[in-house]
N, C-alpha and C positions, 0 to 999 in steps of 0.2 A: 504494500500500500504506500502512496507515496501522499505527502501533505502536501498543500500550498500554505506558504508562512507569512502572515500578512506582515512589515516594519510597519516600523514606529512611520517613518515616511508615509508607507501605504496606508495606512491607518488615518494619518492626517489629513489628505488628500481626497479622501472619502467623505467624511462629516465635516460642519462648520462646529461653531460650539451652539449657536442657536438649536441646530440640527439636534444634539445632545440632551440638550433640555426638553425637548417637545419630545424623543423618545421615552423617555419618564414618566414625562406630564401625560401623557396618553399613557404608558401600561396602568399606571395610577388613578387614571381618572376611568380607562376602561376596566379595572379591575381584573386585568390581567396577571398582576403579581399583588401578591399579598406580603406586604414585609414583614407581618409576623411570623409567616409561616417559613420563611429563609432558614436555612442551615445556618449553623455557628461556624466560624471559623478554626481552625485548627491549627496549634504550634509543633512545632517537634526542632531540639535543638540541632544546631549543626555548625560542622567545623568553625571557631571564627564568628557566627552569628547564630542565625534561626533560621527554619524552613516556615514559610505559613502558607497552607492553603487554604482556597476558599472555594466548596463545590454548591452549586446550587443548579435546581433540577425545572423544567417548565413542559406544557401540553407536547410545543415540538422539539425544542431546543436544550440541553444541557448544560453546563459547562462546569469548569475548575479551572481557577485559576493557583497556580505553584511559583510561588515568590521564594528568593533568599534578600535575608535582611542583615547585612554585615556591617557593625555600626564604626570598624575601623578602615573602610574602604575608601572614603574620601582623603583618607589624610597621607594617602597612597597614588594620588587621583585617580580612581576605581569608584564607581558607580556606589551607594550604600544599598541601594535594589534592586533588585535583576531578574527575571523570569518570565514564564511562556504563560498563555489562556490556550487554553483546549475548550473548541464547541462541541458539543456529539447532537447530532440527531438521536432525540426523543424515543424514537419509533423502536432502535435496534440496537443506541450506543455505542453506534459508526461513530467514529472520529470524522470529522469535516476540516477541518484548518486550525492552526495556530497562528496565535497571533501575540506582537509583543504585547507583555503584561503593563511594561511600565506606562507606553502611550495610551494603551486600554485606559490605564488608574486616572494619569492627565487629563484625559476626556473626560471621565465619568465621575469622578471626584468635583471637580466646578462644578460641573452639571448638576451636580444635585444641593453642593451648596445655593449654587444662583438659584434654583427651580425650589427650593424654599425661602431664601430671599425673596423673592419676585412674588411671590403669593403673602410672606408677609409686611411687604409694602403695601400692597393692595388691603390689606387688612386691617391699616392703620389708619392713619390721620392723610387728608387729600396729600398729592405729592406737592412741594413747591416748584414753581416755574423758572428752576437752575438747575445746572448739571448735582446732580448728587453727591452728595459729600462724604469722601469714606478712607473710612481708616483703615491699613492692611499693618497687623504686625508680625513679621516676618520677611524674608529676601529673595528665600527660594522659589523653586520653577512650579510649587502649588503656589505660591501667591501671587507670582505672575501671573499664570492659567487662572487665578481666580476672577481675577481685576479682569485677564482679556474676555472672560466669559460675562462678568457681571457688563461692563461697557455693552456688549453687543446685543447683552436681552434688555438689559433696562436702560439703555440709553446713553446720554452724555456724563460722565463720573469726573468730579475732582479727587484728584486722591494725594494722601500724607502715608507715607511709609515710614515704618517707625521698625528697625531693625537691633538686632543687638551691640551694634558697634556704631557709630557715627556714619561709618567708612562704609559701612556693607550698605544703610541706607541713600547713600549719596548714587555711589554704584549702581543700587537698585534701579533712582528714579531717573539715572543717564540713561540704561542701557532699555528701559522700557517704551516703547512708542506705538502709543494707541492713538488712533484719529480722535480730533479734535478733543484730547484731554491731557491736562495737566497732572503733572504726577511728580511728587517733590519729595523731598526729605521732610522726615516731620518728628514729633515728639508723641508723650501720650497727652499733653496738652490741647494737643487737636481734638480728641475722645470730645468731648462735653459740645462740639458744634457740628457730630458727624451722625449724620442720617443711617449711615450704615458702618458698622466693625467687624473686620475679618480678622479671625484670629489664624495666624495659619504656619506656626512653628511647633517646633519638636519642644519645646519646654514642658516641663512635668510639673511648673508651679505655675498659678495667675501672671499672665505679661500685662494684665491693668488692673486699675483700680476698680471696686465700684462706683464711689462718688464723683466720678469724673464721668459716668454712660447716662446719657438725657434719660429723659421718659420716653419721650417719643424714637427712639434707633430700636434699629434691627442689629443686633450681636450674634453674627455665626465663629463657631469654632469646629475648626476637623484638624485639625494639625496632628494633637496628640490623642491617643485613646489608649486605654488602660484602667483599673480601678485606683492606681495609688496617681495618677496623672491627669494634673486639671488645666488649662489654660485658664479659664474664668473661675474668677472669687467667687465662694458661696452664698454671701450676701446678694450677689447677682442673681445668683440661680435663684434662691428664695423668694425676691420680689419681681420677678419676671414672668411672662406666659412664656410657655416651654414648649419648643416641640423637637421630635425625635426624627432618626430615620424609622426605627419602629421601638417598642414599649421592650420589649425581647433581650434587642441585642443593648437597648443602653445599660440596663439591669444588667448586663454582664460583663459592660466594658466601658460604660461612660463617666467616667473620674469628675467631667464636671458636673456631673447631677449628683452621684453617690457620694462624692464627699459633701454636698451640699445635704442632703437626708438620705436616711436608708432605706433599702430596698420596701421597708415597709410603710414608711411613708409615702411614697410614691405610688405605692400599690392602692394606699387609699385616696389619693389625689394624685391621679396617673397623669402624664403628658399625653400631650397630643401626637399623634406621627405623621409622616408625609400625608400617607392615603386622606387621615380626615383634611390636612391641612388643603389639600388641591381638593376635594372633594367637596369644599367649602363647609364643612362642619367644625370648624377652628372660628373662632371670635377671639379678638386680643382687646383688651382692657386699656379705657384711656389713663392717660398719665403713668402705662409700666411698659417698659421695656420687651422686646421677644429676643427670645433666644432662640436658636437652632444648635445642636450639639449633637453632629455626625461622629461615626466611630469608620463608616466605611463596610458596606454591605454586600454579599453575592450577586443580590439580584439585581443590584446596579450594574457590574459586570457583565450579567448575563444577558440583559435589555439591549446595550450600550454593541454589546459583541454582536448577538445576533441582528441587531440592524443594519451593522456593519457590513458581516458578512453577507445580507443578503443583497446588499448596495454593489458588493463589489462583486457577486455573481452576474446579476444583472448587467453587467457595464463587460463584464466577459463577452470578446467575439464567442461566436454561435461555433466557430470550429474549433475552441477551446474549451468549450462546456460541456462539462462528463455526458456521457452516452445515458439510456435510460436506465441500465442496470448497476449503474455506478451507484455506491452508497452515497455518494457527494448529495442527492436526489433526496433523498429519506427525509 
């Protein structure tokens, strides 16, 4: 059997990031996946780092995605994540394609941050008539990806990058260039006049304050997950409307909700998850803040992949594309 192995290139050149977000918004709104019903992820160590995959299964479509995560790779210049997605057809658990994991993660990671952004702006207070005001703390190529995905669904963004070093935020806001928006260095000072806060670094403690977040922002964080690992202070979580990727996986891995209360507190005043939030069964509360706190989900991968691959069948010459008995078909 031979694969076709989609690059990060191929991969790119297939989807926009709009494209990404409306794959979501539609399984979620057609009720084609169910986030609680998603597999858990799985660790197992390995040489140097960890293995983690992520399988999750659908009517036609499968997959698993098999990451390694080697946290002393960069300081080597080596990649700190590396690894392949596997689609299978549903029908018989034919393998169809591989595909890189990492530009998979780039694509589908924004995408879901923005695709709950974007429902809870709509669920606040009217927008005003300026480009958007938004804070990104962190340097890397998620919060790049997040900025260029949030610019393209919701519009014109001002943005303040607020980095760990002076030097990485400078860097940041040179090397970034999204049509018509400004993108600078910034501090957490800017926090108290931004509409929107992405949190989107590897830190394990708060990278803000509470008293600095308005009433009226939207605060996503996906950067880090884990139970002993929070980016947002609890006092945030506390007076804020909360929503999840699903109820399941934060109870298992979301550091900033569980340090915030415990598993049983939340069980009796549970968060909201994507489904209700695009489903529009989410209301946010005037004068508190929303939060969104991603951990990173299967069934994002598996949306995110299978549209992919089906995009780039399609766009297959006709003397390229498997015969009828090929499993490629299933």
């Amino acid at each position: 059997m031979t694969l076709s192995f989609l690059t990060g290139e191929d991969l790119a050149a297939l989807v926009s990031d709009a494209d990404a977000v409306r794959f979501l918004e539609d399984a979620l709104k057609s009720g084609t996946v169910d986030p609680e019903a998603d597999s858990p992820r799985l660790f197992s160590p390995a040489p140097h780092g960890e293995f983690l995959m992520m399988p999750t299964s659908g009517p036609a479509w499968s997959g698993v995605k098999l990451v390694t995560v080697a946290p002393d790779n960069p300081a080597h210049g080596r990649p700190k994540i590396q690894g392949v997605y596997t689609l299978f057809s549903s029908a018989d658990l034919a393998p169809a394609v591989l595909m890189d994991a990492v530009e998979l993660t780039l694509l589908r990671t924004p995408a879901t941050t923005v695709l709950a952004v974007k429902h809870l702006l709509a669920a606040g207070e009217p927008r005003p008539g300026r480009p958007l005001r938004v804070v990104v703390f962190g340097t890397g190529p998620q919060a790049e990806r997040h900025l260029r995905c949030l610019r393209a669904v919701v519009g014109p963004i001002d943005v303040a990058v607020v980095g760990r070093r002076p030097e990485s935020a400078l860097a940041f806001a040179a090397r970034t260039d999204l049509p018509q928006t400004r993108v600078r260095a910034g501090s957490p000072d800017d926090v108290p006049q931004a509409d929107v806060v992405l949190c989107a670094t590897s830190s394990s403690t708060p990278v803000l304050e509470d008293d600095l977040v308005p009433g009226h922002a939207v605060v996503a964080a996906m950067g880090s997950h884990g139970r002993e690992r929070a980016e947002l202070p609890a006092e945030l979580i506390r007076r804020s409307d909360v929503v999840v990727e699903a109820r399941a996986s934060a109870m298992r891995e979301a550091g900033n909700l569980l340090q915030a209360r415990d598993a049983a507190d939340w069980a009796r005043v549970p968060p909201a998850n994507l489904a209700d939030l695009v489903g529009g069964r989410f209301r946010r509360t005037p004068g508190r803040p929303a939060v969104f706190s991603g951990v990173g989900m299967a069934w994002e991968d598996l949306v995110v992949a299978t549209a992919l691959y089906e995009r780039h069948r399609s766009r297959r010459p006709a003397q390229q594309r498997p015969a009828p008995h090929d499993p490629d078909l299933t």
